[in-house]
C-alpha positions as CSV (number, residue, x, y, z in Angstrom):
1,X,70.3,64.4,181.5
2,X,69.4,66.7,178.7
3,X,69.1,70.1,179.2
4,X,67.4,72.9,176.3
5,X,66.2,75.9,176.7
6,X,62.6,77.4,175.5
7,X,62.3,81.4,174.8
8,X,58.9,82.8,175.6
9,X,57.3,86.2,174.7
10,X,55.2,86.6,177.4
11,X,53.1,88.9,179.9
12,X,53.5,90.4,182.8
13,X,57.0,91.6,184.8
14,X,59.3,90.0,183.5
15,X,57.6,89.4,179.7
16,X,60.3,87.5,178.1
17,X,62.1,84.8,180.1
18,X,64.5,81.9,179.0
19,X,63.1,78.6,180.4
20,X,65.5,75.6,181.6
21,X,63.8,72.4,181.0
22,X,65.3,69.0,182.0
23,X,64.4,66.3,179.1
24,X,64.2,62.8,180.8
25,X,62.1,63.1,183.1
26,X,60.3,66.2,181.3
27,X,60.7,68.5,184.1
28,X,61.3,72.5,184.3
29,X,64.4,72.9,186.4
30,X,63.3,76.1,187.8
31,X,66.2,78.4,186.6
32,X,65.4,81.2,184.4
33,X,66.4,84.1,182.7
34,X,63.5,86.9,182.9
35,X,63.4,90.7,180.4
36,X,60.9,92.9,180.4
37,X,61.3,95.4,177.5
38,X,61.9,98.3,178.7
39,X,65.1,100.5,179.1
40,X,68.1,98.2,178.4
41,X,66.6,95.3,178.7
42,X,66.2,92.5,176.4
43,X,63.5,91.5,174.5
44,X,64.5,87.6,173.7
45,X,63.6,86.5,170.7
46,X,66.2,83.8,169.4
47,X,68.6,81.6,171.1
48,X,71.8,79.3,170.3
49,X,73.6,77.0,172.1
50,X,77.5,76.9,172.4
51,X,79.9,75.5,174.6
52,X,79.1,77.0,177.8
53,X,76.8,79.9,177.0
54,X,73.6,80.6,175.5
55,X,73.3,83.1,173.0
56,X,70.3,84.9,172.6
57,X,69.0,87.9,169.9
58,X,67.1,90.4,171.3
59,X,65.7,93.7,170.9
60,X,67.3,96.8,173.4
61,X,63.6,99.2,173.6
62,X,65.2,102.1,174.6
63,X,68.0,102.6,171.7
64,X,66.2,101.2,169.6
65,X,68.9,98.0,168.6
66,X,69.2,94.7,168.3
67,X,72.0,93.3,170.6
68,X,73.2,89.6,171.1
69,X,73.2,88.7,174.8
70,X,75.9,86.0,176.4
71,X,74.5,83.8,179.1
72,X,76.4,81.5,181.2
73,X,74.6,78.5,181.6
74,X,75.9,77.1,184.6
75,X,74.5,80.3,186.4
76,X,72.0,81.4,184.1
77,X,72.9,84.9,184.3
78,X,73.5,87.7,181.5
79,X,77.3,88.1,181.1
80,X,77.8,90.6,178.2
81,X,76.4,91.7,175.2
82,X,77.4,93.0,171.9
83,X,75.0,95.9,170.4
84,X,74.5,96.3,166.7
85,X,73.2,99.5,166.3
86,X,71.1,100.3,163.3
87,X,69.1,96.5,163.8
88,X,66.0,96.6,164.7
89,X,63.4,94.3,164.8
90,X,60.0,96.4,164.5
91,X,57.6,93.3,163.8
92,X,56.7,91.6,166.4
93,X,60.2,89.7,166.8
94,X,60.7,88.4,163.8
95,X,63.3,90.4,162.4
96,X,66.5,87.9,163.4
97,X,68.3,85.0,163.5
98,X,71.6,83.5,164.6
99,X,74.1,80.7,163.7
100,X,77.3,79.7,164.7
101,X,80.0,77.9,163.4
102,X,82.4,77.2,166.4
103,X,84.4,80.4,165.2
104,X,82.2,82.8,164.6
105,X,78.2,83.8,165.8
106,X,76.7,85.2,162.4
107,X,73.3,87.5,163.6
108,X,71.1,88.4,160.8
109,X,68.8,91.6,161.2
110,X,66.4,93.8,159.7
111,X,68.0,97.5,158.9
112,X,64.9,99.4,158.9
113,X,66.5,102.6,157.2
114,X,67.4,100.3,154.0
115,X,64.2,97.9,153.7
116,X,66.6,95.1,153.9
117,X,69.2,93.2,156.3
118,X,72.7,93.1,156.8
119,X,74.8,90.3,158.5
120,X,77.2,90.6,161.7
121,X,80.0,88.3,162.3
122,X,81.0,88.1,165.6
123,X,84.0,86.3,166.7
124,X,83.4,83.7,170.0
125,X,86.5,83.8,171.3
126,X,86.7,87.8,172.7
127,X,83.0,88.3,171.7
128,X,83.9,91.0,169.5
129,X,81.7,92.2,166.4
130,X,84.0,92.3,163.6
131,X,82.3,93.4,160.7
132,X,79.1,92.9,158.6
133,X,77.7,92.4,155.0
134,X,74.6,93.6,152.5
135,X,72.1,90.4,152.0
136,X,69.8,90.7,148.9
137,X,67.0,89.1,151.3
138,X,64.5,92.0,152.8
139,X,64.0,92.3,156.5
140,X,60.9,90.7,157.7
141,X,61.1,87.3,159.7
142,X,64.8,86.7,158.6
143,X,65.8,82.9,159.2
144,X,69.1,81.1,158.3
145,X,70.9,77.7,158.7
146,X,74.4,76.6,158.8
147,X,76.3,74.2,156.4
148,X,79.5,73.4,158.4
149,X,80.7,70.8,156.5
150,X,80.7,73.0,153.3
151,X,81.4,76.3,154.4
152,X,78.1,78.0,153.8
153,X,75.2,80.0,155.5
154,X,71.9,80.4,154.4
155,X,69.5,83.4,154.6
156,X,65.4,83.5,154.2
157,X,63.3,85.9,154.7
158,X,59.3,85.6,155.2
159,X,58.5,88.9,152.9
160,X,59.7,86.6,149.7
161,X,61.0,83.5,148.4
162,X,65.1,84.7,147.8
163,X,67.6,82.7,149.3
164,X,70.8,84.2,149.6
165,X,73.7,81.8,149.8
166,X,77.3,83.1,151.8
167,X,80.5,81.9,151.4
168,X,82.3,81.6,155.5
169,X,86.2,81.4,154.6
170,X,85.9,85.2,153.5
171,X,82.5,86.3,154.6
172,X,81.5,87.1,150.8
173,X,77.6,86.9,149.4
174,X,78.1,84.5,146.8
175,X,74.6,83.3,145.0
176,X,70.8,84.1,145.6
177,X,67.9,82.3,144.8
178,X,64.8,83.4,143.8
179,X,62.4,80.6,144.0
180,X,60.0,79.7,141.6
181,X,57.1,79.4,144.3
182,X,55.4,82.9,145.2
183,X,56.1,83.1,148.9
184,X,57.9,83.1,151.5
185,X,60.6,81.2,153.4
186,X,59.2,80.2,156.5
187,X,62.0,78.5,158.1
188,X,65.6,76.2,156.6
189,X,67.4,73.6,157.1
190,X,70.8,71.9,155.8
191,X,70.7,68.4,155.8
192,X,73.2,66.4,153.8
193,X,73.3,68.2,150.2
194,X,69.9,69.6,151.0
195,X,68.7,72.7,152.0
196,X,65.2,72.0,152.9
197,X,62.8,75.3,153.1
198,X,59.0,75.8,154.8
199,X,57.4,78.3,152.3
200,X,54.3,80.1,154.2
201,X,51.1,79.7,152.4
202,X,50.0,83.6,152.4
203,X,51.0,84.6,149.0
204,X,51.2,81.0,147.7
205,X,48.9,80.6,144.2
206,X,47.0,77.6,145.6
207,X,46.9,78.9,149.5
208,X,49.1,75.7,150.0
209,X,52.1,75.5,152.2
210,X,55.3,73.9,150.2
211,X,57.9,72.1,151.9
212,X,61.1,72.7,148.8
213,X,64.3,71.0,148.7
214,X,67.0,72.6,147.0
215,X,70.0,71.2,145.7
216,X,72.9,72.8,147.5
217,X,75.2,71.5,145.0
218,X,73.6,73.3,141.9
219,X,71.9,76.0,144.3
220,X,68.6,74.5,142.8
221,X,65.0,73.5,143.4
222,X,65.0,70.1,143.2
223,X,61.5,68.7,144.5
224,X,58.3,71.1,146.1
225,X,56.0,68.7,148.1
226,X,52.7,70.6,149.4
227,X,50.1,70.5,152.7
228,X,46.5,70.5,152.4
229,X,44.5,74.0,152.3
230,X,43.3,73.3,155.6
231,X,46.2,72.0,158.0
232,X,47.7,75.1,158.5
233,X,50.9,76.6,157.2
234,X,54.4,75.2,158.0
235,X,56.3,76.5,161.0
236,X,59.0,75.1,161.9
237,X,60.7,71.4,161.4
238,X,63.8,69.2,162.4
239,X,65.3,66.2,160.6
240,X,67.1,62.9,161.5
241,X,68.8,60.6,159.3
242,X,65.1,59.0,158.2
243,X,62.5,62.1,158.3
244,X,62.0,65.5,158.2
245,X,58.9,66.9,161.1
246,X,56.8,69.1,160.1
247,X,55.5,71.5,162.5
248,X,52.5,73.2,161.9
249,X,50.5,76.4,163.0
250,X,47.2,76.7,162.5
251,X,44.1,79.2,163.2
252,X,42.6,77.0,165.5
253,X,43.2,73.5,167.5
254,X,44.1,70.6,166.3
255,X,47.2,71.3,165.0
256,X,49.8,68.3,163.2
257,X,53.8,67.2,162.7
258,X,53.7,66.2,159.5
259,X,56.3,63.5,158.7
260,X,58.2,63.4,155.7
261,X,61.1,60.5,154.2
262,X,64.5,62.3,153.1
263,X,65.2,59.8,150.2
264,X,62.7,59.3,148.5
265,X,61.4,62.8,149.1
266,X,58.0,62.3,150.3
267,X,55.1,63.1,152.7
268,X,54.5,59.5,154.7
269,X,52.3,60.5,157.8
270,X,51.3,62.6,160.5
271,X,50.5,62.9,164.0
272,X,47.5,65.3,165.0
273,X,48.4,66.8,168.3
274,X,44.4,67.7,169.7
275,X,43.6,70.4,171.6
276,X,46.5,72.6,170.4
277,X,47.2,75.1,167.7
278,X,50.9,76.0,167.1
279,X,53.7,73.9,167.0
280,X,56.2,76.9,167.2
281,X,59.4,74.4,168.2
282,X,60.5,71.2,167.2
283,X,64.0,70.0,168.5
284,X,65.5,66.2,168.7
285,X,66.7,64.8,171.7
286,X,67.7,60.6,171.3
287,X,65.1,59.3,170.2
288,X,62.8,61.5,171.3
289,X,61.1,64.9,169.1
290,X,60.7,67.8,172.1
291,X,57.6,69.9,170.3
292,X,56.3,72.8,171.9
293,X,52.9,74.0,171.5
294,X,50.8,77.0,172.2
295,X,47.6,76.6,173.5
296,X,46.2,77.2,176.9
297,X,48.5,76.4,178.8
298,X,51.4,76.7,176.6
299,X,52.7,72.8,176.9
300,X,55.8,71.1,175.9
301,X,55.5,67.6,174.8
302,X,57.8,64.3,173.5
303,X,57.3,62.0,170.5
304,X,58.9,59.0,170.3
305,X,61.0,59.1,166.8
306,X,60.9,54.8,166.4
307,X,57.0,54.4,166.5
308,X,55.9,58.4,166.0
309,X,53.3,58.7,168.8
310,X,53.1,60.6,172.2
311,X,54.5,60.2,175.2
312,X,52.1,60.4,177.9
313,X,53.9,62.9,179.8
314,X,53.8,67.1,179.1
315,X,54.9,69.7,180.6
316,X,52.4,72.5,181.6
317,X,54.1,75.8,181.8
318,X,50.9,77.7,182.0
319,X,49.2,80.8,180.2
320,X,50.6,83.5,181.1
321,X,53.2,84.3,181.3
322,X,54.3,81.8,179.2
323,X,52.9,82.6,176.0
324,X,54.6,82.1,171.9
325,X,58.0,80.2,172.0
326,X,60.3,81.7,169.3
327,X,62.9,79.6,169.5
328,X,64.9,76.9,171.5
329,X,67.9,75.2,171.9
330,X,69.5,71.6,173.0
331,X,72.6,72.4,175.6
332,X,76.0,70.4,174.3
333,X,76.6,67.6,176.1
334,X,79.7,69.0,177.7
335,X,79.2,70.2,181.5
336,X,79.1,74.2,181.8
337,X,82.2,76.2,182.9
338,X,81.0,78.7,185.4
339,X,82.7,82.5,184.6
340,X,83.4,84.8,187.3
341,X,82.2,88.3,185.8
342,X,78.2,88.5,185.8
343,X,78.1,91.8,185.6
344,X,74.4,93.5,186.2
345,X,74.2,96.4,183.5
346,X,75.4,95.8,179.9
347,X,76.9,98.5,178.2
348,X,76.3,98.3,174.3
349,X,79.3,99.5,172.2
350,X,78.7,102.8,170.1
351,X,79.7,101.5,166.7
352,X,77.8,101.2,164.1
353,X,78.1,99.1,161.6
């Protein structure tokens, strides 16, 4: 059994909750983890999964900060939290990201004070924030993706087309790139010696989303393939060893996945999903794509990744509360650890950093 784990900015008491949803069969497992936004509660906006926790970004109302919240899986209860005062999202939750590396949980958030963003390392072992760097990105809709293999992360933002490029072994910012298309980076993704990049089509010259591959090993464009004026602009995608799927949101139903070949770079096909709008998650599970969409109701749904077409089973989980997904998450395969301390009220460290 898989298990992942859908965020939801919703309505209602509580209006953000964490969803557990069991993959084969598609099935909600009924555990959650509910915030209203209020006081010192969470507003969940962006969640990561490691080892035996979930990680999630969100905002703390009442500071105002951002904060990144530890959640034992096994329980699916809040266990700590590590505040970083001066963050704060402003817009509509779409001023973070996270990635981890097995060492370290790297959050990225808007500084509203400076117009631009700063990144916090934090270390997994003691959960500690141990320090944080200047990005040359700004601080609306920051996004970023991990390159293990090579030692990197990755930071978009949606006010402009700059990637800034950050070097792990000692934290330093060591290139940024300031694309040749006049956007914005909608959402990235490392993938062999690629970093691929969703540029949004608001400011774009032709109103056309681009889908840009860059060429980690010069820190380069290498190839900007385009949608058509009318499909809607790219939100979010994931990649196997074959293709790259292309979410899409759009203005109004039907809404696509777009599929695209890796090598040779190209657009190949693409599966209208009727009835819906935005594809706001896309995550692979086997051979199975786990999309959700918003519409009413707010459904999940599986493609199969050998012959691209639906499965004939969703997942309702209704409208409201359940309404924009943020982000999601696939749980390792290892079983849970359950932790002793789930402590009720988080207090946020004073530092600021």
């Amino acid at each position: 059994m898989s298990l992942f784990y859908v965020t939801f900015y919703g309505t209602g008491t509580p209006g953000q909750r964490i969803v557990e949803v069991e993959s084969d069969p598609l099935a909600a497992t009924g555990r959650t983890v509910g915030y209203t936004p209020i006081a010192t509660d969470p507003f969940v906006q962006h969640i990561v999964s490691w080892g035996d926790y979930l990680y999630a970004y969100g905002e703390i109302a009442s500071i105002p900060s951002m904060g990144i919240f530890r959640i034992d899986r096994a329980t699916m209860t809040l266990v700590d939290a590590v505040g970083l005062l001066g963050a704060y999202s402003g817009v509509d939750g779409a001023n973070l990201n996270i990635a981890i590396d097995g060492t370290y949980l790297y959050a990225i958030a808007a500084i509203p004070a400076s117009g631009a963003s700063r990144v916090y390392r934090i270390r997994l072992s003691d959960f500690t924030l141990i320090d944080s760097i200047a990005t040359n990105i700004g601080g609306v809709g920051l996004i970023s993706n991990i390159d293990t293999g090579n030692g990197f992360l990755y930071l978009g933002d949606w006010g402009a087309a700059t990637i800034d490029k950050i070097r792990l072994s000692d934290f330093t910012l060591v290139d940024t790139l300031n694309m040749t298309v006049v956007s914005y980076s909608q959402h990235l993704h490392v993938k062999d010696n690629y970093l691929y990049v969703v540029n949004g089509r608001n400011l774009g010259p032709d109103n056309h989303d681009r889908l840009c591959r860059i060429n980690l090993a010069t820190f380069t464009e290498d190839t900007n393939l385009v949608t058509a004026a009318d499909e809607g602009w790219g939100w979010t995608f994931a990649a196997d060893d074959t293709y790259l799927y292309l979410g899409l949101a759009t203005a109004a139903a039907p809404t696509k996945i777009v599929r695209f070949t890796l090598n040779p770079f190209v657009r190949v096909d693409a599966l209208t999903m009727a009835g819906y709008m935005d594809a706001w998650t896309i995550l692979i599970d086997g051979d199975k794509l786990v999309v959700v969409l918003e519409a009413n109701p707010t459904t999940i749904h599986k493609i199969s990744r050998s012959t691209f077409t639906l499965d004939a089973l969703t997942l309702d989980l209704g409208w409201p509360p359940y309404l924009d997904s943020w982000s999601s998450a696939l749980a390792p395969a290892s079983t849970p650890t359950p932790t002793t301390t789930h402590p009720e009220v988080v207090t946020l460290p004073a530092t600021v950093y």
